[in-house]
C-alpha positions as CSV (number, residue, x, y, z in Angstrom):
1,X,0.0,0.0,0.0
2,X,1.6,3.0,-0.9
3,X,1.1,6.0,1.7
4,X,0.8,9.9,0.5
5,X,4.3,10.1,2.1
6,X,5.9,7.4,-0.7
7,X,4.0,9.3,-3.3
8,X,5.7,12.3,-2.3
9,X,9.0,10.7,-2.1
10,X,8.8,8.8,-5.1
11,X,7.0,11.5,-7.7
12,X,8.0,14.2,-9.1
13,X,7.9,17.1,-6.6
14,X,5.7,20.3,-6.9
15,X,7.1,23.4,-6.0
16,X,4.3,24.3,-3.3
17,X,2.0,21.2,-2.0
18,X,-0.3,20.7,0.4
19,X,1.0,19.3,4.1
20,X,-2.8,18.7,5.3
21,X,-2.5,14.8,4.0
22,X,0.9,14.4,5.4
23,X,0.1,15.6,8.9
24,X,-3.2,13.7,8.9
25,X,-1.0,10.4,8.0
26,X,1.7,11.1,10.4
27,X,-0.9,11.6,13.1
28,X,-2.7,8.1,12.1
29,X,0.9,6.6,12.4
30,X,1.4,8.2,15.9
31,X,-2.1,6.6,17.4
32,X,-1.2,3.1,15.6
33,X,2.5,3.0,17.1
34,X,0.8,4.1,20.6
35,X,-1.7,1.1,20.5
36,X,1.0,-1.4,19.1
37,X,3.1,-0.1,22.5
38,X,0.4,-0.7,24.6
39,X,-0.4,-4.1,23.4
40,X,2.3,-5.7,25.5
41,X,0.9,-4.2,28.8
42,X,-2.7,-4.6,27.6
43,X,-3.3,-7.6,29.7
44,X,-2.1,-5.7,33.0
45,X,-4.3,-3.1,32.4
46,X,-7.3,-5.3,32.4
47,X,-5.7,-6.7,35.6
48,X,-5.7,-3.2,37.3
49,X,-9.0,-1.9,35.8
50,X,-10.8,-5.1,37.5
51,X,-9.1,-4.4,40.6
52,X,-9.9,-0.5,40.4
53,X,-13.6,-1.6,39.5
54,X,-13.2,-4.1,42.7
55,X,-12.1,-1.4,45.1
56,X,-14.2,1.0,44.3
57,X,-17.6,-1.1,44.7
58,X,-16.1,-2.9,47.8
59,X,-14.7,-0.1,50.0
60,X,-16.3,3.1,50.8
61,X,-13.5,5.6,49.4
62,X,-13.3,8.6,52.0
63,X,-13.6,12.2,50.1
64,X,-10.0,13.7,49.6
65,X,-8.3,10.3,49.8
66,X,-6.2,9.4,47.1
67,X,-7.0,5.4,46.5
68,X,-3.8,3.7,44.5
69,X,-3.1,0.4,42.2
70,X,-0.4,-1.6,44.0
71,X,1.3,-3.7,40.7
72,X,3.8,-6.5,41.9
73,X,4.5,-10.2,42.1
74,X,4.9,-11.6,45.6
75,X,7.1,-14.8,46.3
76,X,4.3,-16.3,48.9
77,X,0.9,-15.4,49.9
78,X,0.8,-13.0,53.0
79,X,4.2,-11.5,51.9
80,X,4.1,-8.2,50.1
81,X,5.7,-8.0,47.0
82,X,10.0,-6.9,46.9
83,X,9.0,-4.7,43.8
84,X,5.9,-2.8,42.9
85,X,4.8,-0.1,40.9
86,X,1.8,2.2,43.5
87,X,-0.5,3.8,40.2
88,X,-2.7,6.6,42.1
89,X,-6.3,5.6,40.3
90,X,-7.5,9.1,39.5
91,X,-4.1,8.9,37.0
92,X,-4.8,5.3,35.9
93,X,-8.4,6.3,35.2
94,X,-6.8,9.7,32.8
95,X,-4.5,6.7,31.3
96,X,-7.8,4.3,30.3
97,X,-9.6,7.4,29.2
98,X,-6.9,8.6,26.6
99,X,-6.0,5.1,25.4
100,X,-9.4,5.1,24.3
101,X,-9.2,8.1,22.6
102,X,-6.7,7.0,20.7
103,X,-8.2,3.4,20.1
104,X,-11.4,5.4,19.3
105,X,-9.6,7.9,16.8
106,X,-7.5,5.0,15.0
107,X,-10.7,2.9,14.5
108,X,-12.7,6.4,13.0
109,X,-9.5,7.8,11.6
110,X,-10.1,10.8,13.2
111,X,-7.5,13.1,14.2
């Protein structure tokens, strides 16, 4: 499939031309690599939305606290975890909300 970029690179070139399609193919590219980076993590996230989704209808969150994702593998049950990532929810649930943006844009190619 050749892009507007190859055409570009490949034809002969006009003096003045019109960036619009170039932008709006670079921007396509841009959402595409984000979702292929995600794609390894992808299963994670599921993990940590289900346990967000878990906290929140289980406990009753106080106002003003700030409730976090605790991420990490412990060696036996009862024993926290040697390493760990602590993802504060309110910037997990800005994370979920603009990789579906993205997700949402690439499948409409919108910019």
């Amino acid at each position: 499939m050749k892009t507007i970029y190859t055409k570009l690179l490949t034809g002969p070139q006009p003096a003045v031309f019109d960036l619009l399609p170039l932008i709006t193919e670079y921007l396509r590219c841009l959402r595409q690599l984000c979702l292929e980076a995600v794609k390894p993590q992808f299963e994670r996230l599921v993990l940590c939305a289900h346990y967000f989704n878990v906290v929140t209808a289980t406990l009753q969150i106080p106002a003003g606290a700030i409730p976090v994702i605790f991420v990490g593998e412990s060696v036996a049950v009862g024993v926290p975890p040697s390493r760990f990532e602590v993802i504060p929810m309110e910037q997990f649930k800005y994370i979920l909300l603009k990789l579906n943006l993205i997700r949402e844009a690439s499948e409409t190619s919108q910019i």
